[in-house]
N, C-alpha and C positions, 0 to 999 in steps of 0.2 A: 618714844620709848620702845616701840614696835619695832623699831629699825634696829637700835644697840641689842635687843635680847637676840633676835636672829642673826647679826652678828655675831657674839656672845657662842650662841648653841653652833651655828656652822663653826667655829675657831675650835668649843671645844669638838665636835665631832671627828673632824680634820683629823686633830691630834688623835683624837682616841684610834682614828683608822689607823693613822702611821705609824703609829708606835707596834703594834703586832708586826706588820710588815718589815718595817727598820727591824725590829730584833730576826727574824726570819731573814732577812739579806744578810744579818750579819753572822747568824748561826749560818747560812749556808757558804759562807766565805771566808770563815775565818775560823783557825783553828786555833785553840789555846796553847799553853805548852806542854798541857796532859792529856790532850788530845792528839799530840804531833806522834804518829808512826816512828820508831828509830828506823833508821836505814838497815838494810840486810848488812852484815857482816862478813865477809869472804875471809876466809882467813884458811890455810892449809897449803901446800905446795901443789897439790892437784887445782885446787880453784884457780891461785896464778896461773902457776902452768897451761892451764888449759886457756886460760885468756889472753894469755900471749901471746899462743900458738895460732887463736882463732882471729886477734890482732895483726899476727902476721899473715895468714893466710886471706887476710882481707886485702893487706898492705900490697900481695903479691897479686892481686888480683887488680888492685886500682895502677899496679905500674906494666903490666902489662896490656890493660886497655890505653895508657897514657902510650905506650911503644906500637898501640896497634894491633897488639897480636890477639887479641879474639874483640867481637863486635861488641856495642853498649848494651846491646840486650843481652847477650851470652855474660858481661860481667854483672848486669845487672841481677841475673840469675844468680850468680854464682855469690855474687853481695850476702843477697837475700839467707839465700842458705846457711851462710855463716852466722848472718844473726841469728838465724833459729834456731842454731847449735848454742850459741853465745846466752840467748834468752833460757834456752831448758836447761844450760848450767848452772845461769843466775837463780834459775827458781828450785830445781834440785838443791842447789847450795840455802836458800832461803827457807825451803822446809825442812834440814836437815840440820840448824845450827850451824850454818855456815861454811859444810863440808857438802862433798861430792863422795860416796859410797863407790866401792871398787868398782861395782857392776856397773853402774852408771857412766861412772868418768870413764873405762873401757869403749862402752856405748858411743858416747859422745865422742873419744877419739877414735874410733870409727869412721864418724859420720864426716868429722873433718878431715881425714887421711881421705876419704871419698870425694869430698867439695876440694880438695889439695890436687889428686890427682887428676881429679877433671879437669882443672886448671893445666895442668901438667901438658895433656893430652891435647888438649884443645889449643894452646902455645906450641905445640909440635915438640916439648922436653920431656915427655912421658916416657915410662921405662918403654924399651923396647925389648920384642920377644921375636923368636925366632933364630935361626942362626945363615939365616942370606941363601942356604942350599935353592930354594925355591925363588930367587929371586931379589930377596929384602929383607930386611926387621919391619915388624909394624909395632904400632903404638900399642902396648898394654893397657887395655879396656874398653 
């Protein structure tokens, strides 16, 4: 009989342990459906707009490393940047109701007409300034 109670007591013990943990693995894995965050909502012609812009400014970045004309770490760079532009619109836009404020979207288009033109400059299509009296145009910036 010594052997079935000890049996018996380790079975229940077992359970008794796994059961707090099993619900702990499953609270930390799994989320209900009133638990689930909605997604941010973008919505406004600035918010596209600007992810378009920062879309194509990425696009013009990956086909100029694909032609060669700046190195993988210069695109690399210049990748990066965009997301960061891309990431502080999405979250400006997620704390604002899903818009982007004058000052900010200005900001931000800013920051990409800067990661735009370094692109620019660094491809050798940058505005150029000057008018050749001394020689040449150079690269604006």
């Amino acid at each position: 009989m010594r052997a079935s109670t000890s049996l018996k007591t380790v079975t229940l013990a077992a359970a008794l342990i796994a059961a707090p943990l099993a619900g702990a693995y499953a609270a930390g894995h799994h989320k209900g459906l009133l638990d689930a965050t909605p997604p941010a909502e973008f919505i406004g012609p600035r918010v596209t707009g600007l992810i378009d812009q920062v879309e194509g400014v990425d696009q013009g970045i990956t086909d100029a490393r694909q032609a060669n004309n700046i190195s993988a770490s210069e695109a690399q760079q210049l990748h990066m940047r965009a997301a960061r532009i891309s990431q502080a619109a999405e979250h400006v836009a997620a704390s604002d109701h899903g818009r982007i404020p004058s000052p900010q979207y200005h900001e931000l288009l800013r920051r990409l007409d800067n990661v735009d033109q370094r692109l620019m400059n660094d491809t050798g299509s940058g505005f150029m300034t000057g008018d050749g009296s001394d020689g040449g145009n150079y690269p604006n910036g």
